[in-house]
C-alpha positions as a Markdown table, in Angstrom:
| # | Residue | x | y | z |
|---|---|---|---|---|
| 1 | Unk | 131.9 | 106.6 | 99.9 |
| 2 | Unk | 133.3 | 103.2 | 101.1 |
| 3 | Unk | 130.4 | 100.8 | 102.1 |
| 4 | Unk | 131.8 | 97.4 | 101.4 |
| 5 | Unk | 128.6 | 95.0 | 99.6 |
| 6 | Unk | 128.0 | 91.9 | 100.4 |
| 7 | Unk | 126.0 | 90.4 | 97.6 |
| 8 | Unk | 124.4 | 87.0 | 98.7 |
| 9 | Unk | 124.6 | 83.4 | 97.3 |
| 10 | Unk | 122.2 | 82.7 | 94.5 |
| 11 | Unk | 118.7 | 81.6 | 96.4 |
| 12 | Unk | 117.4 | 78.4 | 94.9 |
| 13 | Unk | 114.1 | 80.0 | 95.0 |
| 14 | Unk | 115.6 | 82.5 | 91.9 |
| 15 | Unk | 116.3 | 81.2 | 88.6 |
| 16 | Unk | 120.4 | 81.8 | 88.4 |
| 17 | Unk | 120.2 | 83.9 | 84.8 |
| 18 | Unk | 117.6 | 85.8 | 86.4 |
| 19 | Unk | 119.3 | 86.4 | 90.1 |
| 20 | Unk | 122.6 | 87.9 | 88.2 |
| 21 | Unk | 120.7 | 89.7 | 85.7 |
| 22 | Unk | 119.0 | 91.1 | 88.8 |
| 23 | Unk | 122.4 | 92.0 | 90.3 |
| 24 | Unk | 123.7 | 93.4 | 87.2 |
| 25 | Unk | 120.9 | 96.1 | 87.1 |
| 26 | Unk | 121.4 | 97.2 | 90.5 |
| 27 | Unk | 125.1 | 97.7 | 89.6 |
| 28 | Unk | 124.2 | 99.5 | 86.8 |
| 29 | Unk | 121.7 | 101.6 | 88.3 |
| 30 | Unk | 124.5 | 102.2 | 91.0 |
| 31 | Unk | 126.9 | 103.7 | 88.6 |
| 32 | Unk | 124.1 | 105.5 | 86.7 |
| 33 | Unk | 123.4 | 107.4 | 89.6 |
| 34 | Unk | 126.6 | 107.6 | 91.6 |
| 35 | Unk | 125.0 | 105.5 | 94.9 |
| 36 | Unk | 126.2 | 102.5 | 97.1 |
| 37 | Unk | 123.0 | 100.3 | 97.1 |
| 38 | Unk | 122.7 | 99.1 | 101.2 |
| 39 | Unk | 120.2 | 96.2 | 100.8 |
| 40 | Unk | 118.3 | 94.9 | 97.9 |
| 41 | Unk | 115.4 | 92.2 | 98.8 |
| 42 | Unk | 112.9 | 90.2 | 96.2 |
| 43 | Unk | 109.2 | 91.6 | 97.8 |
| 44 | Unk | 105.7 | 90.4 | 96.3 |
| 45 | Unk | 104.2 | 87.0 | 95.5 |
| 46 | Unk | 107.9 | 85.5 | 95.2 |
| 47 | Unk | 108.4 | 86.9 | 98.5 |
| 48 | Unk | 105.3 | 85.4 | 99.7 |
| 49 | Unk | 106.0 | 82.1 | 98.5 |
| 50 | Unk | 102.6 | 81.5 | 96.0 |
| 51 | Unk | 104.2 | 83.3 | 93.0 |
| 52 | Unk | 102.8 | 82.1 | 89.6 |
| 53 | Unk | 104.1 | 81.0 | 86.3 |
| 54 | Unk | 104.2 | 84.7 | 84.8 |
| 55 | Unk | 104.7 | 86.4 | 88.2 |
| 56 | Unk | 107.1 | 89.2 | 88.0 |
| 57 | Unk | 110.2 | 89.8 | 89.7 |
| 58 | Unk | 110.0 | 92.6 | 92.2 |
| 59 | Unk | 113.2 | 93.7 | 93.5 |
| 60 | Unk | 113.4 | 96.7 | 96.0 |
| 61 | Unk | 116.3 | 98.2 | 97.3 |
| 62 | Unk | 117.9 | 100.8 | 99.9 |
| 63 | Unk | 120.8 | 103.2 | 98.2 |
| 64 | Unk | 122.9 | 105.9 | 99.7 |
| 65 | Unk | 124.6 | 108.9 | 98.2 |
| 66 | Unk | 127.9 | 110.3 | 98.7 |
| 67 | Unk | 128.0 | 112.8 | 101.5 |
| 68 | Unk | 128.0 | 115.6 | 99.6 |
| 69 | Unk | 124.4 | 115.0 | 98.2 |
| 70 | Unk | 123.1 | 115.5 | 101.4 |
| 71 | Unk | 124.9 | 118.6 | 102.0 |
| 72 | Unk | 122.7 | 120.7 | 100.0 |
| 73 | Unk | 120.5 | 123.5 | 100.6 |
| 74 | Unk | 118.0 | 122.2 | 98.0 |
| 75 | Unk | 118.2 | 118.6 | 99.7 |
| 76 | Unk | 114.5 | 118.3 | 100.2 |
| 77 | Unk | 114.1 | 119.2 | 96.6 |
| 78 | Unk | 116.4 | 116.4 | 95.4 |
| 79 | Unk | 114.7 | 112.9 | 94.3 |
| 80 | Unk | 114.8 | 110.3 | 96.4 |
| 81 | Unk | 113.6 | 107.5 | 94.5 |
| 82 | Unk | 115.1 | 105.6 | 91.9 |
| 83 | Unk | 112.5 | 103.8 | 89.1 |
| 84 | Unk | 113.0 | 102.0 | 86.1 |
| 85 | Unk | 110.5 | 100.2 | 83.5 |
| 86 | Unk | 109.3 | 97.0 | 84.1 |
| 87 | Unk | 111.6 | 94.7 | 81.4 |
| 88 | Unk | 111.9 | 90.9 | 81.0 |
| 89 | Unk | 109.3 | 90.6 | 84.0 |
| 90 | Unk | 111.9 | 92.1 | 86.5 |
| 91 | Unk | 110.2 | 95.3 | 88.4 |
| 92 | Unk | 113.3 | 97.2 | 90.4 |
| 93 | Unk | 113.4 | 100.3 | 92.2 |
| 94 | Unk | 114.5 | 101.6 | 95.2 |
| 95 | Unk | 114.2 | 104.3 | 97.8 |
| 96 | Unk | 117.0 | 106.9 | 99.1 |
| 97 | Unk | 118.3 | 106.2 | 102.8 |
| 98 | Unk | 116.3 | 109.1 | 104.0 |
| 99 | Unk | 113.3 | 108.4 | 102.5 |
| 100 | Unk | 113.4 | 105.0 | 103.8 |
| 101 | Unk | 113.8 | 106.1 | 107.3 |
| 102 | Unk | 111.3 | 108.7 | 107.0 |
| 103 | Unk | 109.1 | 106.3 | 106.6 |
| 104 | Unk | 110.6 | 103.5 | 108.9 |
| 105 | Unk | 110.1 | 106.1 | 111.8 |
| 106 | Unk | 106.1 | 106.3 | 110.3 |
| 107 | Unk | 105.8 | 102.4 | 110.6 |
| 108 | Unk | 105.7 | 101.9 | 106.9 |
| 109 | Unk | 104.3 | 98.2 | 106.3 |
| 110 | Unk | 105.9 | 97.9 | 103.1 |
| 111 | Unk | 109.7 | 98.8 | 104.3 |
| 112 | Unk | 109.2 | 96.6 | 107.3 |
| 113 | Unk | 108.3 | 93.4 | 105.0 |
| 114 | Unk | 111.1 | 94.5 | 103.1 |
| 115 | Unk | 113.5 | 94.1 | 106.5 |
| 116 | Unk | 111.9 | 90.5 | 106.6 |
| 117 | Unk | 112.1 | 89.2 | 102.9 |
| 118 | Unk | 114.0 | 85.7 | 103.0 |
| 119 | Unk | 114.9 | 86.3 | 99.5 |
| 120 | Unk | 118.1 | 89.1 | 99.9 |
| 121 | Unk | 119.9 | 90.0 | 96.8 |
| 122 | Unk | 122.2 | 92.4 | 98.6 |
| 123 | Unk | 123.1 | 93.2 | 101.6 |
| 124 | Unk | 125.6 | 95.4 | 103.3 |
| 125 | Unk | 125.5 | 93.6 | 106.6 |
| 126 | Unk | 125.0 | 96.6 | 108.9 |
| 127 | Unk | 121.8 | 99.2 | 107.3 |
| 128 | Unk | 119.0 | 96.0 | 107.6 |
| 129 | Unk | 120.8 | 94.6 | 110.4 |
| 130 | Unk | 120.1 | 97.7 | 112.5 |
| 131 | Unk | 117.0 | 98.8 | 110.9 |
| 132 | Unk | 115.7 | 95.8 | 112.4 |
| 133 | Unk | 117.1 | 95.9 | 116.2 |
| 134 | Unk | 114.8 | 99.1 | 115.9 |
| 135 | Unk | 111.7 | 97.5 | 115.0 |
| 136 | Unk | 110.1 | 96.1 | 118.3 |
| 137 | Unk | 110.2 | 100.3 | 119.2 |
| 138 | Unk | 109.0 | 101.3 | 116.1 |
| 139 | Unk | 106.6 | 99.0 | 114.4 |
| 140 | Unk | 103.0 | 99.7 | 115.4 |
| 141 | Unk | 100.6 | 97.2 | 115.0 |
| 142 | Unk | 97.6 | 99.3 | 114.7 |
| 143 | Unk | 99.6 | 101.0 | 111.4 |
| 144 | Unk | 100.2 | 97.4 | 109.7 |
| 145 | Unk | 96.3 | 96.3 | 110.4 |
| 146 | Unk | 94.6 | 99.2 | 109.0 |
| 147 | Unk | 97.4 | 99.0 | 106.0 |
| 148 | Unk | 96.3 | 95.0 | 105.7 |
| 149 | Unk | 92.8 | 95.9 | 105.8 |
| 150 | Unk | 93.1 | 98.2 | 103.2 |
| 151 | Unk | 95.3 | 95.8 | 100.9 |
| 152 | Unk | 92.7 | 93.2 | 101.5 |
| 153 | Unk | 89.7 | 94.8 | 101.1 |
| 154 | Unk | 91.3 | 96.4 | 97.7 |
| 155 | Unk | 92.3 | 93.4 | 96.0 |
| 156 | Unk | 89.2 | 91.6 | 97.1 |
| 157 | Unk | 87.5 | 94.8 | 94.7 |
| 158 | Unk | 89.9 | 94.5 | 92.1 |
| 159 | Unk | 90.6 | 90.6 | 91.5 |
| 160 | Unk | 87.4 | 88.8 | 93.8 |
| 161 | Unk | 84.7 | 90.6 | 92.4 |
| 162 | Unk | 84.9 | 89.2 | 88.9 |
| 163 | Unk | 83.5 | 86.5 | 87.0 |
| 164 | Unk | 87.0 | 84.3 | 86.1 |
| 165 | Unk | 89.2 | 85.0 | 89.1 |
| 166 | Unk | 92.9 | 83.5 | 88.8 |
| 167 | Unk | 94.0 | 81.3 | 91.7 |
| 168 | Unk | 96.9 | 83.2 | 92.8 |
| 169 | Unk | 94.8 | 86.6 | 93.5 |
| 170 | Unk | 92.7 | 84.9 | 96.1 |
| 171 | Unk | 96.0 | 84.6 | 98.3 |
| 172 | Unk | 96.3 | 88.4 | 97.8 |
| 173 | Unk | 93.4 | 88.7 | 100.1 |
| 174 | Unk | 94.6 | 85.7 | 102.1 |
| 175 | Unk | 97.6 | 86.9 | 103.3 |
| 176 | Unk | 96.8 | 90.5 | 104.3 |
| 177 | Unk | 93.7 | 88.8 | 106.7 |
| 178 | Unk | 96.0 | 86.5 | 108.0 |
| 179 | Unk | 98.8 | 89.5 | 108.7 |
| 180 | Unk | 96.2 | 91.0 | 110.4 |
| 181 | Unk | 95.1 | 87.7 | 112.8 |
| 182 | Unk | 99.0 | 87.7 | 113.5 |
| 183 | Unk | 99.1 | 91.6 | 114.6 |
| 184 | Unk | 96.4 | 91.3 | 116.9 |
| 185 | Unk | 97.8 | 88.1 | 118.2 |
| 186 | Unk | 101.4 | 88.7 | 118.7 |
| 187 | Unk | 101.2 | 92.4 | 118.6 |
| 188 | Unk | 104.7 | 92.3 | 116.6 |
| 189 | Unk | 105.4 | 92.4 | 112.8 |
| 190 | Unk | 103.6 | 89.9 | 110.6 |
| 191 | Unk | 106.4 | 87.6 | 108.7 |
| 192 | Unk | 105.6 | 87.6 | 104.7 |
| 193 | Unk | 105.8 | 84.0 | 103.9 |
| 194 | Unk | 102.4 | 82.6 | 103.8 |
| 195 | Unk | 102.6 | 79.4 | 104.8 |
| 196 | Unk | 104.0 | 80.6 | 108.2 |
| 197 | Unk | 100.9 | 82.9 | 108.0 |
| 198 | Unk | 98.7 | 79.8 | 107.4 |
| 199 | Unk | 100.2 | 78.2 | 110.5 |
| 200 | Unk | 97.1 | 80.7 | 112.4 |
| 201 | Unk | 94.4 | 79.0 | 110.8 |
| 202 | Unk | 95.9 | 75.3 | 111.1 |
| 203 | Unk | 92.6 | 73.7 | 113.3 |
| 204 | Unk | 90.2 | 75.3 | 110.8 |
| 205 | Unk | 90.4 | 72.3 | 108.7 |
| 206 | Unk | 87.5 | 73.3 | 105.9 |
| 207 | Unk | 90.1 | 76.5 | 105.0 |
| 208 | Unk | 93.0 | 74.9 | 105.1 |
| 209 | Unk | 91.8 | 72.2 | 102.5 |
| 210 | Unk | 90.5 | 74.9 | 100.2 |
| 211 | Unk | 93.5 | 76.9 | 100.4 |
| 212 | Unk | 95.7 | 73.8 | 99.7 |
């Protein structure tokens, strides 16, 4: 299978041990399990720009599989995820082509931000690149707020609800409100850095101050 890489300049935003530690695990897991990995992307708070200190590193990726693979009676039987332990604060796995555009073609929120993430660790300059000519016909905005909604109204639960709350987790209710003010504004994808979020709420100065 001859998908030529492209794997991209080290992002200041990454630490440089840490960006080609990340690239020598998605190597490894492409010769562990005999796949061409399409695009890898950096999702989460590091993503979203208002990481902390001990946030970890969540790296998703797209992988493909010889031909062959495919070619199988028991093809829908096969796994098509690939998941490894959470080691040295780096969090990577990765879906199989089919299952990410399974779900593509469902609207899922998460493999859309993934099409947007400014931090790209690979990319083979043609699966992302198309993948996201196709999202004005496929992203549905009613999909993403009711997947926003749910995200904020279960971290507010889980993180808001308690006596000591940690700064970063009030922006994990943030940002999926805001997503939502930008779907029902612009009727089009949210993007996933948050201060281009916070651009929506930039007269109401009494938020903005807290939030800074």
């Amino acid at each position: 299978m001859k998908i030529n890489n492209q794997e991209n300049t080290v992002d200041q935003r990454i630490n440089k041990d840490i960006h080609t530690e990340i690239l020598r695990r998605i190597k490894a897991a492409e010769a562990e399990h005999n796949v061409k990995v399409l695009y890898a992307i950096e999702s989460g708070s590091r993503a979203w720009e208002f990481e902390s200190p001990n946030s970890d590193y969540d790296v998703r990726f797209i992988y493909a599989h010889p031909t062959d693979w495919y070619l199988a009676v028991n093809l829908e039987d096969k796994r098509d995820v690939i998941e490894y332990p959470i080691v040295d604060e780096i969090d990577i796995n990765g879906w199989d082509i089919r299952k990410a555009l399974k779900l593509f073609y469902k609207s899922n929120p998460a493999f859309i931000e993934w099409l947007q993430s400014p931090i790209v660790y690979v990319d083979d300059q043609h699966f992302a690149t198309k993948a996201r000519e196709l999202l004005p016909l496929i992203a549905s905005s009613t999909r993403g707020i009711y997947h926003y909604l749910h995200m904020a109204k279960g971290n507010f639960r889980e993180y808001l609800k308690k006596e000591q709350v940690p700064l970063e987790k009030y922006f994990y209710v943030l940002r999926p409100l805001l997503a939502i003010m930008w779907l029902e504004k612009y009727n089009e994808p949210a993007p996933i850095e948050f201060d281009t979020l916070r651009k929506l709420v930039a007269d109401n100065t009494p938020l903005n101050e807290a939030i800074s």
